[in-house]
N, C-alpha and C positions, 0 to 999 in steps of 0.2 A: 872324659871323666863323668862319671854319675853321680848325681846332683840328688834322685829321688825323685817321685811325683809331686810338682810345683813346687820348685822353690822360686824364694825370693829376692828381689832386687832393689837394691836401698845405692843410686845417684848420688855422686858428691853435688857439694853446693854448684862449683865448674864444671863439671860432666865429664871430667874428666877419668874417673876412675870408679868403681863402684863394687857393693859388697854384698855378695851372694852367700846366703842364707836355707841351709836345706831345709825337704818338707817336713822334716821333724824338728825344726829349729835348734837342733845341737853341733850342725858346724858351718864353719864360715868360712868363704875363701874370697880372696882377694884379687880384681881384674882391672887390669888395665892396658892402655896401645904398647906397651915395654915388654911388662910379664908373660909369658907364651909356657908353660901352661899356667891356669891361677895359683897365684901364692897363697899357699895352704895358713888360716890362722888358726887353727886349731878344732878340737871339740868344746862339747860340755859348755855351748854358747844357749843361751834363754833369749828370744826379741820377741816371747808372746806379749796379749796385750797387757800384763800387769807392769812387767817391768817395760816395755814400752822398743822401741825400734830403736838400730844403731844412733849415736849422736854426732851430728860432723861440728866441729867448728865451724865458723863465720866463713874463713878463708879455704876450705878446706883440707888443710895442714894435720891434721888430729881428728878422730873418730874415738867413739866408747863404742862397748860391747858389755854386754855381760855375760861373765863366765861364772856357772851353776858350781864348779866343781872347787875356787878360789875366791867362791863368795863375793864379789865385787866386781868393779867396773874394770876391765881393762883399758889400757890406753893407746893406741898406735898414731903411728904416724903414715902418711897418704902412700910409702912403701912398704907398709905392712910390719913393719921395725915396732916391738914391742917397747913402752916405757913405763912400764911397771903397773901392778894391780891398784886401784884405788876400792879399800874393803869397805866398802858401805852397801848397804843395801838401799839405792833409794828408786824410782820412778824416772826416765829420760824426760818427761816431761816436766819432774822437779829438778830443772837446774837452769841455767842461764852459764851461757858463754860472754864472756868480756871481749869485747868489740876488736881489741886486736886480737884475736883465738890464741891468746899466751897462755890463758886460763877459764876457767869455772867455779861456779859455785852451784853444789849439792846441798839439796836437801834431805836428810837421812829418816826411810817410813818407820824404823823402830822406838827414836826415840825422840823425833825434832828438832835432831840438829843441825845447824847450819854450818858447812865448810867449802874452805877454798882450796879449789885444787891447782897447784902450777901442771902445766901440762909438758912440758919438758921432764921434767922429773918424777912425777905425779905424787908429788909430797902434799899432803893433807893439812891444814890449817884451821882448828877450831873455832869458830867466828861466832856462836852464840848458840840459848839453846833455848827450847818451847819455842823456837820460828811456826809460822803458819804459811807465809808467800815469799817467795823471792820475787822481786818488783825487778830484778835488774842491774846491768852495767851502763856506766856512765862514761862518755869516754876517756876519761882519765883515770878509770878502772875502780874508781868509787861505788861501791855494792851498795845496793840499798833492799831492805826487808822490814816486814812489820810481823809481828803476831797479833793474839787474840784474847781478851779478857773479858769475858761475859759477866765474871763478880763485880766487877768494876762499873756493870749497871744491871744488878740484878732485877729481874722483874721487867727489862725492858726488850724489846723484839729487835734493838739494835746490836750489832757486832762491836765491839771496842778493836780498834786497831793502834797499834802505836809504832809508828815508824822511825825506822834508826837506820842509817848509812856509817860504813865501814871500810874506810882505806887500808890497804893491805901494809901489816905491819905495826896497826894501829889499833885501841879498841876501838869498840860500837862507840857512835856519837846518839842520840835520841834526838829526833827531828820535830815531835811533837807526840802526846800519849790523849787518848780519849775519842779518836778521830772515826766516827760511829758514820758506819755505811757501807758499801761491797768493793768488793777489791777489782782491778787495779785502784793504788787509790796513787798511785805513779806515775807520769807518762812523762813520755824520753822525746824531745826531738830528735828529727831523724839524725840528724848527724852528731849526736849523743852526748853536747857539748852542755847540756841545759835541760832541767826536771823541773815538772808543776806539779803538786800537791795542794790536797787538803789538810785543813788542819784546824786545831781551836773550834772544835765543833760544839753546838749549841746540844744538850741533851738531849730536847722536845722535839724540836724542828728539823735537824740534821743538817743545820745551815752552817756554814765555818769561814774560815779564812782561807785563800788562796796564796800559794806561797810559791814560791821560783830560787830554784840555787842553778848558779853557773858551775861549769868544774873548775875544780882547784878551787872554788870559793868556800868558806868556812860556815858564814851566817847568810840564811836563808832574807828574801826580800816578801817581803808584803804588797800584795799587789789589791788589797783593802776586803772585807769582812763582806759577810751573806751570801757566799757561793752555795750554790745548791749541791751538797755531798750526795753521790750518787746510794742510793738504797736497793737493795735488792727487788724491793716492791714498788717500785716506778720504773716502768718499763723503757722510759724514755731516753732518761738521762744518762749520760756516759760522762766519763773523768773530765778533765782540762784538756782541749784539742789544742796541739801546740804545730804552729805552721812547721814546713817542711826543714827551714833553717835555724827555728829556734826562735828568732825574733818575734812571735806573735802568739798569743791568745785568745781562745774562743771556750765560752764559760756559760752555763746557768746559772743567774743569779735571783735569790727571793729575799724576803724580809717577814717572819714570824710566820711562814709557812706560806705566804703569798709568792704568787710566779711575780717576777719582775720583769722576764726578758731576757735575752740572750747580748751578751757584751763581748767585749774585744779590744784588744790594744796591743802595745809593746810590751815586753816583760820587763822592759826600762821604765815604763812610765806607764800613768795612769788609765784602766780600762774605761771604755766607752761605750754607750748605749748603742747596741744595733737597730736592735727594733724589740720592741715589748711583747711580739706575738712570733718572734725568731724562734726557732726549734734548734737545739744542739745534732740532734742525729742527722742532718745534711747540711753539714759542711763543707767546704773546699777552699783551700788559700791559692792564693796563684803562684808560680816560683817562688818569686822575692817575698813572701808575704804578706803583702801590698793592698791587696784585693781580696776580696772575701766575697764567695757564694753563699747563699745560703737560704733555708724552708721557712716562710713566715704562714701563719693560717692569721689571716684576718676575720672569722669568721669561725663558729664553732664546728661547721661540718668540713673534716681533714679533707673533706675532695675540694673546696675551694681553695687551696691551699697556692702561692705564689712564690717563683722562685726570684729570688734577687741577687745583685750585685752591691758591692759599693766599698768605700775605702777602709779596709781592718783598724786604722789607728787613726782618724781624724774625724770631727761631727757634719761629715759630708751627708745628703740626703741618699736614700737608698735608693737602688733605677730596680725598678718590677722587669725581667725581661720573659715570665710566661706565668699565665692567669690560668686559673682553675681547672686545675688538675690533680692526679692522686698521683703521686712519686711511685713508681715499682720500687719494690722494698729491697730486693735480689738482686748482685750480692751488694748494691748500695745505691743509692740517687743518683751519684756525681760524679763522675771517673774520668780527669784527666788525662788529656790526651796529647800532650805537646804544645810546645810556644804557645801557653795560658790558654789554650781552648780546654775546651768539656764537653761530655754528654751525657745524656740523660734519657731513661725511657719512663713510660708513663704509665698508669694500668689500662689507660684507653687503646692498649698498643701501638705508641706515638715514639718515635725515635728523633730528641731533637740536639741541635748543635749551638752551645752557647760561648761565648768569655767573657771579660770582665770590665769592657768597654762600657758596656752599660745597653749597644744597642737589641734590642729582640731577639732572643734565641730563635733560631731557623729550624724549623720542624723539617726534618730529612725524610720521615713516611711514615704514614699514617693508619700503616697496616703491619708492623714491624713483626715481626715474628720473637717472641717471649725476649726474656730479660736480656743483660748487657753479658753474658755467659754464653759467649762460645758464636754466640748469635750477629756478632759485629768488628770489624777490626778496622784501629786505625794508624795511620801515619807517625812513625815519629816525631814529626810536626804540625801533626792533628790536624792538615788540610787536606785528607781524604778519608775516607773511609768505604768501607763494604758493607755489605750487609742482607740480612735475608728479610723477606716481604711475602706474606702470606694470598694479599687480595689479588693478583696478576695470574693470569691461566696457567695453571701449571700441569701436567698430572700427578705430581705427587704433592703440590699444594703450597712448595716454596719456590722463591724466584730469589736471586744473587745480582743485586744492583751494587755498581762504584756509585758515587757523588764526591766531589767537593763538600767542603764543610759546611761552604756559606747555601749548599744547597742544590749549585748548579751541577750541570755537566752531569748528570742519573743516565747514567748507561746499563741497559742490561747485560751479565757477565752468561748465565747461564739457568736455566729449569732445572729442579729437582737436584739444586746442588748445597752441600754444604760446605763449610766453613771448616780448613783445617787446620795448619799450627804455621805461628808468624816465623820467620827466621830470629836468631837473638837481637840480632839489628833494630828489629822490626819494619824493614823495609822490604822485606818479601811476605807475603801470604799467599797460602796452598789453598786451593776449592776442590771439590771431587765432586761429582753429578751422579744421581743413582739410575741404577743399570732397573727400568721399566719398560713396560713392551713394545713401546713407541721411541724408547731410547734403550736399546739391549746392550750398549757397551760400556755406555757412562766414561767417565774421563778422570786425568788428574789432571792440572793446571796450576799456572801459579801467573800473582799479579803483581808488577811490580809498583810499587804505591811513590816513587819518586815521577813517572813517567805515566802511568796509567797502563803501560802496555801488559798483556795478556801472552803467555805461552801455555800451551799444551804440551805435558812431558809424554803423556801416553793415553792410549784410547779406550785402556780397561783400566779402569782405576783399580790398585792393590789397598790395602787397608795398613800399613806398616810406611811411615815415614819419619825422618832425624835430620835435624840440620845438624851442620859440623860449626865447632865453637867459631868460628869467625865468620861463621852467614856463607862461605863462600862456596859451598855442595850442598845439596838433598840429597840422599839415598832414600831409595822408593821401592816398592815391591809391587811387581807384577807378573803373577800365576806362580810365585814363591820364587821368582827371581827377583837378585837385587841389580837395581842398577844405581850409578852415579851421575849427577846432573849438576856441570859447574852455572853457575850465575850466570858468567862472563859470556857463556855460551861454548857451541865446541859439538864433540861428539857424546852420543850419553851412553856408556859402556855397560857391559855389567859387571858386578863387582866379585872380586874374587878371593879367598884365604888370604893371599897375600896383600889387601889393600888393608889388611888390619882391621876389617869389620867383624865382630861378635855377636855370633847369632845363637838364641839358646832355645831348645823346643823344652816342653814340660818333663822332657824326664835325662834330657843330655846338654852338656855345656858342648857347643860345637863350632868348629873356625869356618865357615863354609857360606856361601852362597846361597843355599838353598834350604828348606825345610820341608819334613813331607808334613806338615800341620799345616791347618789356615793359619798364617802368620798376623800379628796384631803391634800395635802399639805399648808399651808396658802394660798388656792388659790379657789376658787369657792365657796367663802362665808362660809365654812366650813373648821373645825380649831384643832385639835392635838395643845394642849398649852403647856403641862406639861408631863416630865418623869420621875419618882420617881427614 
């Protein structure tokens, strides 16, 4: 079937199935390991960038599209089974899926309005109008949004927000109106049972109240006055950081424009002073939200800056466990990494491993090669990791060291090699070595992070690799053959039409083994979709 020169491909959330997009963006077809050839969904489909790419639910259950020629969003379900147009014109980026994928809410670009779509039937439901943000599902399926009122403080550089939540069936409730500062002004713990807002904000200063509703709850709690409402022009500050399970808070607080400090507590009970010279932008809870990391500058220049631990909800003393340093900003300070460890890199090129015990973060090396992107992988129990080192002889200038977390066991893995893609487990990672004149074959490999040990799958590394959704295959290309490579071990084959792999060059969708193009990762118009 012809596809056109480069089309596109849009992964469901499970990788399980996915939706191909020609180079003119007007039709779409649908693939998956069942359908043999793809299930055609039609023409007259739009995913430039205005109205935005397909939209999957949470679960992958349900997809949008927008169709040019019925004016709105279609709706399918992950067999390509139509469930009716939903006629809005709005943006994929203005809507919000509800946590169980039953449904959504749109925001429509013509005229502001807010609705709620059920996604079985795709019946539309007027929820409010003049909306400015959709903030979200809760998971009791409680929407919440605010708009915009700038008459409501004419003459001033602040936004008016006023936020209102909406159970389906119900009208708008009003959460608070006047609430001056940049949006989100919402945040969802992760498991969507519990929302922090600002509210009751001060005109002058943009100081407010801090506020927490549970779901299924009606009235919001007070969690007490002078939060520091994030502004557009303070670069620093971000909303309410709500730990992973809901139960805790991390907040800026001032009083009449003065900093006070960074606090935290239970959303049961009352917050507590971290430290006066805490910074909101590096944070980290541990699981249970127990513990708390996080950036203090004792001092006005941000490279002395010290990272600490200490307990999120009790007047326990803070433990410093790394001095004077500049946090790499990319893509964040603090990234857990399993069973409460973390790491962190530094602008000194420092890669170090800390948790919340309180004792010294352990600097892993001291030559790290750039941020925590692509450049490092770890354990799903965060007592290993890998990683690349620039100051070790190399000829291409990187070296691939394992270590333990607490530091030990640095073994070199390989020269001139990089970092490729974890299995979804995250107990397998791939390295590949580049092919230079003192090394002309370069390699692919992979390392098992429960064991330490090392395999090499082949001795010319290809550039195309997929895990298969339960970690238990790679498929890997080498010289545009595919081969398969179980975990467990075994023979490693190659792979054929009939193992249900989907292979697509830039201008043919095709079942086969082979491609006469340099083949790639979702990247060069050419496309590995599926691993049996």
């Amino acid at each position: 079937m012809h596809l056109g020169v480069g089309p596109t491909v849009y992964q469901s959330p499970d990788s399980t199935y996915a939706i191909l997009v020609s180079s003119d963006q007007t039709t779409a077809w649908l693939l998956d390991s069942v359908d043999l050839p793809p299930t055609s969904l039609g023409e007259d489909f739009s995913v430039d960038n205005y109205l935005g790419s397909p939209s999957f639910s949470p679960n992958g259950d349900y997809f949008l599209l927008y169709n040019n020629s019925l004016v709105g969003w279609t709706v399918y379900d992950r067999s390509g089974t139509s469930h009716g147009t939903v006629p809005l014109p709005f943006q994929a980026g203005l809507l919000a899926w509800s946590r169980d994928s039953t449904e959504f809410a749109a925001l429509a670009t013509v005229n502001d309005n807010l609705y709620r779509v059920e996604l079985a039937t795709a019946a539309v439901t007027l929820v409010a109008t003049g909306v400015t943000t959709i903030e979200g599902f809760s998971a009791d399926g409680t929407l919440f949004f605010d708009d915009s009122n700038r008459a409501a403080d004419a003459g001033s550089s602040f936004t008016v927000h006023n936020l209102y939540r909406q159970v389906q069936g119900s009208p708008s409730v009003t959460l608070n109106t006047g609430a001056k500062g940049g949006v989100p002004t919402v945040n969802f713990s992760g498991d969507g049972q519990r929302v922090a807002y600002f509210g009751d904000t001060d005109p002058v200063w943009g100081t407010g109240t801090l506020y927490t509703l549970a779901s299924g709850a009606s009235t919001p709690t007070s969690l007490g006055p002078g939060c520091l409402v994030p502004q557009p022009f303070y670069y620093s500050l971000v909303p309410p950081f709500l730990s992973p399970d809901g139960s805790h808070v991390v907040v800026s607080l001032q009083a009449n424009g003065v900093y006070q400090g960074l606090y935290a507590g239970l959303l049961a009970g009352p917050l507590v002073l971290i430290d006066a010279n805490g910074q909101d932008q590096a944070t980290l809870f541990s699981a249970d939200g127990s513990q708390l990391a996080y950036l203090l500058y004792p001092g006005e220049n941000p490279s002395d800056s010290e990272l600490a631990v200490r307990s999120s909800n009790a007047m326990t003393a803070s433990q410093v466990i790394a001095y004077n340093f500049s946090i790499y900003s990319s893509p964040g300070p603090l990234v857990a990494t399993g069973g409460n460890r973390f790491i962190f890199a530094t602008n000194a090129s420092e890669l170090y491993s800390g948790d919340f015990s309180g004792a010294p973060a352990v600097l892993i090396d001291s030559s790290f090669s750039g941020d925590l992107t692509g450049n490092v992988a770890h354990s799903p129990d965060g007592t290993r990791l890998v990683f690349l080192d620039t100051a070790s002889p190399s000829p291409c200038g990187t070296t691939l060291f394992t270590s333990l977390a607490d530091g030990s066991g640095r073994t070199q893995l390989a020269v001139c090699a990089y970092l490729g893609i974890s299995s979804p487990d995250g107990g397998t990672v791939s390295f590949t070595t580049e092919q230079t004149p003192s090394l002309p074959t370069g390699a692919l490999s992979l390392i098992n992070f429960a064991t330490g040990a090392v395999t090499q799958l082949a001795s010319q590394a290809g550039s195309v690799e997929a895990w298969s959704a339960d970690s238990s295959k790679l498929a890997f290309e080498v010289q545009n053959v595919l081969y398969s490579y179980s975990v467990g071990g075994g023979p490693i084959p190659e792979m054929t039409a009939g193992d249900g792999i989907f292979w697509m060059d830039d201008e043919h969708l095709v079942v086969t083994r082979t491609s006469q193009l340099a083949p790639s990762w979702i990247e060069d118009d050419v496309y590995l979709l599926g691993v049996p």
